[in-house]
Structure formats: structure tokens, C-alpha cells
C-alpha atoms as an extended CHARMM CRD file, in Angstrom:
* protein
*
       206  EXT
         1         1  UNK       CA            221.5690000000       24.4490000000      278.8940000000  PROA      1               0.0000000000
         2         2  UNK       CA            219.1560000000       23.7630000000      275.6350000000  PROA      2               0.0000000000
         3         3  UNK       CA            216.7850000000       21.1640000000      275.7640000000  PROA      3               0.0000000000
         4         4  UNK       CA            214.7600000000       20.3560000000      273.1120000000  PROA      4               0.0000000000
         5         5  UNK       CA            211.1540000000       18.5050000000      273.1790000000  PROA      5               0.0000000000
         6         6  UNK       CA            209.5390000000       16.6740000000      270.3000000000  PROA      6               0.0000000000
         7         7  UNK       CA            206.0430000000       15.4130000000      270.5450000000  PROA      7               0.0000000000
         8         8  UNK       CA            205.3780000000       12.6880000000      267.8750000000  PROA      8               0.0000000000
         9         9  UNK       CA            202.6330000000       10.8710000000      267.2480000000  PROA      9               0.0000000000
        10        10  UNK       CA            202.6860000000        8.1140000000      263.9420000000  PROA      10              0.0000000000
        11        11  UNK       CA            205.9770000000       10.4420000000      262.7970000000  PROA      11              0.0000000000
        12        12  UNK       CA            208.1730000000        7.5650000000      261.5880000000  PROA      12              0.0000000000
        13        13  UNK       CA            208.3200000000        8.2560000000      257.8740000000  PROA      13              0.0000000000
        14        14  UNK       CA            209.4570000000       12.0550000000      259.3490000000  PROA      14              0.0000000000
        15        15  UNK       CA            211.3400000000       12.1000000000      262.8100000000  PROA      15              0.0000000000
        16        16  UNK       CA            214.6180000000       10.7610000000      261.3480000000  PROA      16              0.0000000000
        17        17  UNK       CA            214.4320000000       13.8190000000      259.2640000000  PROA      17              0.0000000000
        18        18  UNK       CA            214.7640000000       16.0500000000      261.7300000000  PROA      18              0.0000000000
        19        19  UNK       CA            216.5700000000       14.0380000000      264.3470000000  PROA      19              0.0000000000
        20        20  UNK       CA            219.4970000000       14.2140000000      261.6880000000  PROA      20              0.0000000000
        21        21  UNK       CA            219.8760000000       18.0580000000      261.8390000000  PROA      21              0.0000000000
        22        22  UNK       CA            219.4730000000       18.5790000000      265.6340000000  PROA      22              0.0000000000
        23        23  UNK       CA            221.8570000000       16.2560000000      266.3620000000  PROA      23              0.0000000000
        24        24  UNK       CA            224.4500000000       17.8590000000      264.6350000000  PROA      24              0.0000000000
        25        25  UNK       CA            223.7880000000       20.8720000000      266.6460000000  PROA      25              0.0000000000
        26        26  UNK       CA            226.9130000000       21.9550000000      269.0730000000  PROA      26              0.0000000000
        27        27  UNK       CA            224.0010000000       23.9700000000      270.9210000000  PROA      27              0.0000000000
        28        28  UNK       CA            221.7780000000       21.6530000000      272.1300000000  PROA      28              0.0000000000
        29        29  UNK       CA            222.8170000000       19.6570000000      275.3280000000  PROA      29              0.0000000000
        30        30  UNK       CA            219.9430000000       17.2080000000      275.3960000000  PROA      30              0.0000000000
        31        31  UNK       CA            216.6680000000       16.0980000000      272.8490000000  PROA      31              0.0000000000
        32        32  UNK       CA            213.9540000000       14.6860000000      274.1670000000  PROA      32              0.0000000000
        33        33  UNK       CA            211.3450000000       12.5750000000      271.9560000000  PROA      33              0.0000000000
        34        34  UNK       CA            208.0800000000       11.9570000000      273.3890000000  PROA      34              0.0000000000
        35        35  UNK       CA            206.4270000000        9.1540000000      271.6060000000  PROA      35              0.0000000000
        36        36  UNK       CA            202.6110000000        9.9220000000      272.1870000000  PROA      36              0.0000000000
        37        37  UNK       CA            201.2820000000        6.0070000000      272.1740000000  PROA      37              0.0000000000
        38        38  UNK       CA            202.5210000000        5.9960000000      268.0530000000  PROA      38              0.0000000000
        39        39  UNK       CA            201.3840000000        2.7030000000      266.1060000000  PROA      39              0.0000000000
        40        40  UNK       CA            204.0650000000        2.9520000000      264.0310000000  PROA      40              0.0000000000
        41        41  UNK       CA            207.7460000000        3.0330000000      264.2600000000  PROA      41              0.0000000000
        42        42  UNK       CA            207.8010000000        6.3530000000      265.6050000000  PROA      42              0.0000000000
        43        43  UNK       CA            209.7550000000        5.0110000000      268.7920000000  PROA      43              0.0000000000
        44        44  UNK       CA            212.3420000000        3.0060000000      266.3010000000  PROA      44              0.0000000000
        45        45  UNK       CA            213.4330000000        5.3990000000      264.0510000000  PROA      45              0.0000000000
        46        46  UNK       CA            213.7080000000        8.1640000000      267.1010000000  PROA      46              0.0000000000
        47        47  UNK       CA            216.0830000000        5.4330000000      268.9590000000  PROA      47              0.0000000000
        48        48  UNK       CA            218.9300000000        5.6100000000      266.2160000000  PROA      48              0.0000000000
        49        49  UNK       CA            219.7810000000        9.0720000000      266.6840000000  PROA      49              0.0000000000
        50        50  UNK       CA            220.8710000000       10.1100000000      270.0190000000  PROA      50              0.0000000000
        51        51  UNK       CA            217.6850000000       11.2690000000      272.1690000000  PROA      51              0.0000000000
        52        52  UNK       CA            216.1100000000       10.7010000000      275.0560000000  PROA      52              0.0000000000
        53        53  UNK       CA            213.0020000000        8.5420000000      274.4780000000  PROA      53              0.0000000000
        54        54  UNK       CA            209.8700000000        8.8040000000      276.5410000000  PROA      54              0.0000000000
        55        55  UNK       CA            207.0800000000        6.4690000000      275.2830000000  PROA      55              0.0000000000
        56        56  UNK       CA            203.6640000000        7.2820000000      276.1200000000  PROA      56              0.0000000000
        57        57  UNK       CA            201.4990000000        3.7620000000      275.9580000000  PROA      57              0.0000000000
        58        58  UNK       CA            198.2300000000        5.8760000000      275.1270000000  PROA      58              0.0000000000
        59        59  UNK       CA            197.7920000000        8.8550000000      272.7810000000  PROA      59              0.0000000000
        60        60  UNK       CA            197.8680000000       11.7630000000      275.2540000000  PROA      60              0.0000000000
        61        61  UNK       CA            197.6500000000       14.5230000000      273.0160000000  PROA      61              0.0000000000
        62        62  UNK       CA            200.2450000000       17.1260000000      272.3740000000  PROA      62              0.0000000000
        63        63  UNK       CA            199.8700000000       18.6190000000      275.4140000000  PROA      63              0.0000000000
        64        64  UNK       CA            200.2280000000       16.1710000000      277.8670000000  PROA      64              0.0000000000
        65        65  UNK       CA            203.2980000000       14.7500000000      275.3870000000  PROA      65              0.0000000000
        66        66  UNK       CA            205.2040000000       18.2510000000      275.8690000000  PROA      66              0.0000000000
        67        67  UNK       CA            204.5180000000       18.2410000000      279.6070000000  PROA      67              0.0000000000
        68        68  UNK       CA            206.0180000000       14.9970000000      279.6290000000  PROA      68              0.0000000000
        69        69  UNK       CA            209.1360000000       15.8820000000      278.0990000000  PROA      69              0.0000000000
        70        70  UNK       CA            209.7130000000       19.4350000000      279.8810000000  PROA      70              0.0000000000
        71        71  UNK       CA            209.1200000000       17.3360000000      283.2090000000  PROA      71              0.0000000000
        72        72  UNK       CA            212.0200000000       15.4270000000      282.0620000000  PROA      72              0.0000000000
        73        73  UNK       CA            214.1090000000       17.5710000000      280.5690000000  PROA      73              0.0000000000
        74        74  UNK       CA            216.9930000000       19.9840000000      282.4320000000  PROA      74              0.0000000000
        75        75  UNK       CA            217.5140000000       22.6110000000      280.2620000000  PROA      75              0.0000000000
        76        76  UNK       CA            217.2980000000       26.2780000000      281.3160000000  PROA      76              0.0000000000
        77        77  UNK       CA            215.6260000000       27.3350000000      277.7340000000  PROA      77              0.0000000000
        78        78  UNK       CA            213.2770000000       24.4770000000      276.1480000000  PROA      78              0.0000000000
        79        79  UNK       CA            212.5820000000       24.4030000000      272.3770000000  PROA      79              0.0000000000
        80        80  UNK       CA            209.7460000000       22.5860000000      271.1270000000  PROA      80              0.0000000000
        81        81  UNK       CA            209.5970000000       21.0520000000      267.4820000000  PROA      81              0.0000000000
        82        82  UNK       CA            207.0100000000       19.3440000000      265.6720000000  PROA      82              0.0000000000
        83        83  UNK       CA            208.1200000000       15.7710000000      264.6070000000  PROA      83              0.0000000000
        84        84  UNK       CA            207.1440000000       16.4020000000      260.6990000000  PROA      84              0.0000000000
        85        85  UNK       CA            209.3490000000       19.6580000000      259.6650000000  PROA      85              0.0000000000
        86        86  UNK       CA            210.5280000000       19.7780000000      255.8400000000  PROA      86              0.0000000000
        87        87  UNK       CA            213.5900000000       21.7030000000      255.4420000000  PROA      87              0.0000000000
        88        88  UNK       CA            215.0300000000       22.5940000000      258.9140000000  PROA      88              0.0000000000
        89        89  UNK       CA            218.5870000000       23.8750000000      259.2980000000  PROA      89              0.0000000000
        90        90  UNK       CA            221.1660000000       24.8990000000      262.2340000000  PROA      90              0.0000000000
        91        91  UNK       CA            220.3290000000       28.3370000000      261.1160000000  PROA      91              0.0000000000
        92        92  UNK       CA            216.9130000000       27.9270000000      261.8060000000  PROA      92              0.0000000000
        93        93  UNK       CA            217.8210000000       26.7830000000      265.3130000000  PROA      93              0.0000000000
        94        94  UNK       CA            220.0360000000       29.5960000000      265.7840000000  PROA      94              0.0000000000
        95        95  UNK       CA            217.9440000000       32.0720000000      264.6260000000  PROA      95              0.0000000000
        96        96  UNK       CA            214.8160000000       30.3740000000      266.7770000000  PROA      96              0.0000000000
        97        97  UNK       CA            216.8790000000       29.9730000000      270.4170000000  PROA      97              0.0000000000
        98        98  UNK       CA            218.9590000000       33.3750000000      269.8260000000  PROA      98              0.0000000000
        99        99  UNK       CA            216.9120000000       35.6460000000      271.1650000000  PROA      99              0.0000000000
       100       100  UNK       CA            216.2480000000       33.7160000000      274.0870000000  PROA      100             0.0000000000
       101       101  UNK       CA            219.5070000000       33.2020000000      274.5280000000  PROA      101             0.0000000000
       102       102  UNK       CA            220.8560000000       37.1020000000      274.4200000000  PROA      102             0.0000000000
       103       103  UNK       CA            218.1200000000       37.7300000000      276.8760000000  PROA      103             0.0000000000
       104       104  UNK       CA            216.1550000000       39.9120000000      273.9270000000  PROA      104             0.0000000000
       105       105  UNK       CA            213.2250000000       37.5540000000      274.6850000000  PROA      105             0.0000000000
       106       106  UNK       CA            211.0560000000       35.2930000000      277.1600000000  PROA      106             0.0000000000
       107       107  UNK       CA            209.6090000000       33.4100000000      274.6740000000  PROA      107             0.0000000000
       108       108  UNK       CA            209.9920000000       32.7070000000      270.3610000000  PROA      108             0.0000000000
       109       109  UNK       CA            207.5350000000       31.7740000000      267.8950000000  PROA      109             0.0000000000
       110       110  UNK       CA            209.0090000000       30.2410000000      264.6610000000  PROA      110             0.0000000000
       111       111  UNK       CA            206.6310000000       31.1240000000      261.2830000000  PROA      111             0.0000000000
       112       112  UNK       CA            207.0910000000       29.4250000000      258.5560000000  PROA      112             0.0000000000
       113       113  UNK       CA            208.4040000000       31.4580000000      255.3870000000  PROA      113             0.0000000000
       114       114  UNK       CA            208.8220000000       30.9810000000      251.6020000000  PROA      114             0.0000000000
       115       115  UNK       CA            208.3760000000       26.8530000000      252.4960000000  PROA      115             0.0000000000
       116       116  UNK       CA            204.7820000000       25.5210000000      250.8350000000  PROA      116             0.0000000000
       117       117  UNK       CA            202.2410000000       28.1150000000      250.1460000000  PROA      117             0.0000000000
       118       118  UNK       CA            199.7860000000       25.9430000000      252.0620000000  PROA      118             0.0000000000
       119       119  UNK       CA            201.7880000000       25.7590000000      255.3750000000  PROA      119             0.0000000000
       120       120  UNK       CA            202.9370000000       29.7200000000      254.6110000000  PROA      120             0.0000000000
       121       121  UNK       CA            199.2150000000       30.7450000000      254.2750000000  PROA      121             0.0000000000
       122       122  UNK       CA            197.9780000000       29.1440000000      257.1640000000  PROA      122             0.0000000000
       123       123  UNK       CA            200.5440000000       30.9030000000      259.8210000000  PROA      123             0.0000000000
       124       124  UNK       CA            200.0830000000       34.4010000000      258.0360000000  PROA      124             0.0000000000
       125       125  UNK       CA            196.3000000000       34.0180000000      258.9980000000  PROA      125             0.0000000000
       126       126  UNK       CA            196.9470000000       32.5060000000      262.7230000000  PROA      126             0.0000000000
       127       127  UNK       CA            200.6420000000       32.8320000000      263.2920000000  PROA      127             0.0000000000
       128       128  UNK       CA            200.0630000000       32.0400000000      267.2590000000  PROA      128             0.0000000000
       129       129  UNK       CA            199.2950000000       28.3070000000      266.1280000000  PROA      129             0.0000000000
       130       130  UNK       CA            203.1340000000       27.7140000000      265.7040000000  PROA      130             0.0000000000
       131       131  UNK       CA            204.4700000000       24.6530000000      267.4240000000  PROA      131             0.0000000000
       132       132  UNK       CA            207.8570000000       25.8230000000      267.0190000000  PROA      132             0.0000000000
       133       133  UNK       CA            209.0710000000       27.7070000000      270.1930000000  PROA      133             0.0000000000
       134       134  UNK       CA            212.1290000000       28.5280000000      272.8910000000  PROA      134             0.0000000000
       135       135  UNK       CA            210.8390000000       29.8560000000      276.4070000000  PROA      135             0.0000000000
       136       136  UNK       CA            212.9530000000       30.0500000000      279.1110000000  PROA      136             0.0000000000
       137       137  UNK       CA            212.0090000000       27.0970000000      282.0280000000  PROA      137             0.0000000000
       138       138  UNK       CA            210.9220000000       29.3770000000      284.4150000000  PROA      138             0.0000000000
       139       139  UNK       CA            207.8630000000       30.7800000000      282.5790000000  PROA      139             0.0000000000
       140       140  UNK       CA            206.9120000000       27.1970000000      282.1970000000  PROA      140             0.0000000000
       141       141  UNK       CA            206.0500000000       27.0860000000      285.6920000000  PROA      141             0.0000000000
       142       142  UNK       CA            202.2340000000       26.4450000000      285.9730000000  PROA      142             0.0000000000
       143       143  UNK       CA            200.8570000000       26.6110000000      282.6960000000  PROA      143             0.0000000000
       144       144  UNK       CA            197.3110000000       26.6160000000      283.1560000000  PROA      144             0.0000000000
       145       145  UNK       CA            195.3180000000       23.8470000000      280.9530000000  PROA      145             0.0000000000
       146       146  UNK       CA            198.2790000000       22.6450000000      279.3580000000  PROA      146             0.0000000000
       147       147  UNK       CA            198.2450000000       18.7430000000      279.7050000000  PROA      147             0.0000000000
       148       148  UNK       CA            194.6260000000       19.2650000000      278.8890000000  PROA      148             0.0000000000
       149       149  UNK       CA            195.1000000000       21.1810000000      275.4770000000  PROA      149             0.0000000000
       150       150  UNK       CA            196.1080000000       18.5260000000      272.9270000000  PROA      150             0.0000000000
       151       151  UNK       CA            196.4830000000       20.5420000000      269.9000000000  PROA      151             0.0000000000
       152       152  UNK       CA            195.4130000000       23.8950000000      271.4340000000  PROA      152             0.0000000000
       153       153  UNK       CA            198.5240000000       23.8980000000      273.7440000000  PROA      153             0.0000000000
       154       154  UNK       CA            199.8090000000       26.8480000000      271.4600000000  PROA      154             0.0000000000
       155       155  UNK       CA            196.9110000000       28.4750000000      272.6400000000  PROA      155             0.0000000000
       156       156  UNK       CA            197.8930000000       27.8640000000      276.2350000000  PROA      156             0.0000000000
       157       157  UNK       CA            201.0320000000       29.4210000000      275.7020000000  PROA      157             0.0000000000
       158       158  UNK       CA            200.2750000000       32.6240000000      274.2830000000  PROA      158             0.0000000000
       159       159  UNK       CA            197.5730000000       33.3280000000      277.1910000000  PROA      159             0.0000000000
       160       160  UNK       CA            200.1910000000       32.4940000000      279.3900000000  PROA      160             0.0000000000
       161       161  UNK       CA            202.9010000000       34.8610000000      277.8410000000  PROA      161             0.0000000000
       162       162  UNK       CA            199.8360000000       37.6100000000      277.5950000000  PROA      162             0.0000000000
       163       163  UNK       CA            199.3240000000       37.3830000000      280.9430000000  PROA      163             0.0000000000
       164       164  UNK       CA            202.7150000000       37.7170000000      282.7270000000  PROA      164             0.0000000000
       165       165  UNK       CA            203.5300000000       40.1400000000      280.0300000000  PROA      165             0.0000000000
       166       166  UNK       CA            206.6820000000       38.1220000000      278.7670000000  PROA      166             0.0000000000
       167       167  UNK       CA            208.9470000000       39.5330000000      275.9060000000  PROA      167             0.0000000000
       168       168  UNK       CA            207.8390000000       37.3400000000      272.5370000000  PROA      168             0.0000000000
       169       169  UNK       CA            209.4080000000       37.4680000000      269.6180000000  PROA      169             0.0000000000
       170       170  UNK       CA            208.4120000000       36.5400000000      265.9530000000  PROA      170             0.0000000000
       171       171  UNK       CA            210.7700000000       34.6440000000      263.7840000000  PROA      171             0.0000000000
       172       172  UNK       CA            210.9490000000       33.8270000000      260.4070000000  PROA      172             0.0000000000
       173       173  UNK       CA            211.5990000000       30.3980000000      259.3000000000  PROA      173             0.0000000000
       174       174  UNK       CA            212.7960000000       30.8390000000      255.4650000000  PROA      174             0.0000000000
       175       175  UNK       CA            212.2410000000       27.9740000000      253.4750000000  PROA      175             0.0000000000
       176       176  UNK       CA            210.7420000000       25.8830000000      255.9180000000  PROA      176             0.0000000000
       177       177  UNK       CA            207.3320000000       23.6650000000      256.2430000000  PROA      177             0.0000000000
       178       178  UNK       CA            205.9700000000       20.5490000000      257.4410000000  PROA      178             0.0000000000
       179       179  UNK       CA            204.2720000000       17.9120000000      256.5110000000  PROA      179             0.0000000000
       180       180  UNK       CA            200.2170000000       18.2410000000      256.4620000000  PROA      180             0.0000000000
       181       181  UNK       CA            197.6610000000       16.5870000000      257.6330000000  PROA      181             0.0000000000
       182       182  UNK       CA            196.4350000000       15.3560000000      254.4330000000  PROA      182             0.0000000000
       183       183  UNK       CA            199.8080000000       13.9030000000      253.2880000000  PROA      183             0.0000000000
       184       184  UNK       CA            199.9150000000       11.7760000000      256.3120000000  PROA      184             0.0000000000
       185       185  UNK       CA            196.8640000000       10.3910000000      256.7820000000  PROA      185             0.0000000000
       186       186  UNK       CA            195.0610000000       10.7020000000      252.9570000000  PROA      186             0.0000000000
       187       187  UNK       CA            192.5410000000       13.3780000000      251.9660000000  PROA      187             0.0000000000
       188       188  UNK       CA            189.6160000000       11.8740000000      254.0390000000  PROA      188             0.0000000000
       189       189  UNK       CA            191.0240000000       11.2020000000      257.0660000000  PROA      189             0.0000000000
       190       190  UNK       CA            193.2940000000       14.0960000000      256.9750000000  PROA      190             0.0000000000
       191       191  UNK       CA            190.4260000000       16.4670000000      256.5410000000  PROA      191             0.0000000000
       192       192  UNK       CA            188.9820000000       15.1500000000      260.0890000000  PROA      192             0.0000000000
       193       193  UNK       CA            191.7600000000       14.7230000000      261.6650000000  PROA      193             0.0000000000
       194       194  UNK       CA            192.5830000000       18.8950000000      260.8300000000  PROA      194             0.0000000000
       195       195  UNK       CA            189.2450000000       19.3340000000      261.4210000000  PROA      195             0.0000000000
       196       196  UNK       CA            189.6720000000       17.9070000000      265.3730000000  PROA      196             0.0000000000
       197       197  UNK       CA            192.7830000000       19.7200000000      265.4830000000  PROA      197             0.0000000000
       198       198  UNK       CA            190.8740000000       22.8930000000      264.7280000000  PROA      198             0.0000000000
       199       199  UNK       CA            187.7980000000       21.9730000000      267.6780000000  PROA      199             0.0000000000
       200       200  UNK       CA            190.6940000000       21.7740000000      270.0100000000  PROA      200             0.0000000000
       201       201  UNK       CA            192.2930000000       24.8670000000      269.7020000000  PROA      201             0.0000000000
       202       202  UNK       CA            188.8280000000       26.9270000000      269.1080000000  PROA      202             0.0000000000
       203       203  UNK       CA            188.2850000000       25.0070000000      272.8210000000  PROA      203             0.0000000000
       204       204  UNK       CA            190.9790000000       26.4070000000      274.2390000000  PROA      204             0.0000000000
       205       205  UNK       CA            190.0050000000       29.6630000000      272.3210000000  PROA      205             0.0000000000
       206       206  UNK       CA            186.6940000000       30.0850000000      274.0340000000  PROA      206             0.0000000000
């Protein structure tokens, strides 16, 4: 069984976009949204596709908004997507859970490919920051600092693959990207709010 969890936060202009493609997806048994205290109409736009809605009064951070949905979820293999993806396909499913699937790997990392230059660039340099994944449930199991990661819960993950030595494999995302900071939230504001995101994960780094 597939489960997918997406952690959104202010993703209404996005969601729908790629709520449309997953649930067209003969694969996937369940998707989970976890609307992380949005101001929007994050939790609106999620409710017209068929998901599984848990709303989150308070921003919690990604983190504690994935924990929330894999503590909720019942699938044997859990793929996490970001809320803001530009140009996602069943075949980038496919190839994503696949490998997981066929038992060729514990864990997946989706990296962006021939998308935007600016969202290519940035996982060339640090392609470990990816927030699209499969891992099978049981090497979910006690994630240390997870719920208290927020953005660096990437980080989280690849320590814990590291150090129980799980199979991870790399794949490409071709013609894929999401939507940045800066587009959301205006130059200004976009800049700190990437700039936070950055503090958190070189938190978790150290």
C-alpha cells in the first residue's frame, strides 16, 4: 500500500496542481494533505480532490506536518511531496516509488532535472535537500529530531538512512521544478523566508 504525504503551508494558488495528477494515479491507495496552520485556502482547494485532510491550527513546521501525516497514514511505502511542484507526471511517480517498490531500495530521493535552472542549480549543489522521497514505513520508525526539524527534516532523513546503512537511491526528475520562495512570498520576504529555511537545515547540520 502507497501513501502519500503533503505538507503545505499558504499552498493554495499550487496544491490543486498537484492534487490533479496524483489523483489520477492507479498506484496510490491513499493522499494525505497536512495543512500546516495555512492562512489561506490551502485547506479549500486540497478538499476538492480526494485526500485525506489533516489541519494543523498552528504552523508546525515541515517536520512536525510530515509526522503528522505518516502517523496517520497506512501505507507500507510513504512518499512525500512538496505542495508547490511545477510539472509533475505519473512517470515521475513511477519512476520515484519504483525502486522502492522492486525492493532495489530503502529509501528515494527525487532531483530535479532540466525544470528551471534556479531549482536545477540548487539540488546539483545540495541534492540531499530534496523533499521529494519514498521510504519504506519501517525505517520511519524513530526518526530522531524529526518533529523538531522544520525545514531541515531532509537533513533528518539522510542521517537516519546513513546510519542504519539503508539502500538510497538518486532519481532524476526530468522537467520538473517548484515554485520558489521568492515567487510566493515577493523578493523581500522571500529572501528571509529562504534565508530561515537555510538556519534550519544548517541547525540540523551542526
Amino acid at each position: 500500500m502507497i501513501s502519500v504525504v503533503i505538507p503545505a503551508f499558504n499552498e493554495g494558488k499550487n496544491i490543486g496542481r498537484v492534487l490533479s495528477v496524483l489523483e489520477t494515479i492507479d498506484l496510490i491507495d491513499e493522499i494525505i494533505v497536512v495543512n500546516d496552520g495555512s492562512t489561506d485556502d490551502t485547506k479549500e482547494q486540497a478538499l476538492k480532490y480526494n485526500v485525506k485532510l489533516i489541519n494543523l491550527e498552528k504552523n508546525q513546521g515541515k517536520g512536525k506536518a510530515l509526522k503528522a501525516g505518516i502517523d496517520n497514514s497506512k501505507g507500507d511505502i510513504i512518499v512525500m511531496l512538496d505542495a508547490d511542484l511545477i510539472g509533475l507526471t505519473e512517470k515521475h511517480f513511477v519512476n520515484l516509488v519504483s525502486p522502492v517498490l522492486k525492493n532495489e531500495a530503502d529509501m528515494t530521493i527525487g532531483i530535479f532535472s532540466g525544470g528551471r535552472k534556479s531549482t536545477d542549480f540548487a539540488q546539483k549543489i545540495a541534492p540531499f535537500l530534496s523533499g521529494q522521497r519514498a521510504i519504506k514505513r519501517q525505517f520511519l520508525e524513530n526518526i530522531e529530531e524529526m518533529e523538531i526539524s522544520r525545514f531541515g527534516v531532509e537533513i533528518a532523513l539522510n542521517r537516519h538512512a546513513e546510519k542504519n546503512k539503508l539502500r538510497v537511491v538518486n532519481v532524476p526528475l526530468e522537467n520538473m521544478s517548484h515554485v520558489m520562495k521568492e515567487e510566493k512570498l515577493g523578493l523581500i520576504r522571500g529572501f528571509y523566508a529562504r534565508l530561515k529555511m537555510y538556519f534550519d537545515i544548517l541547525k540540523m547540520w551542526i
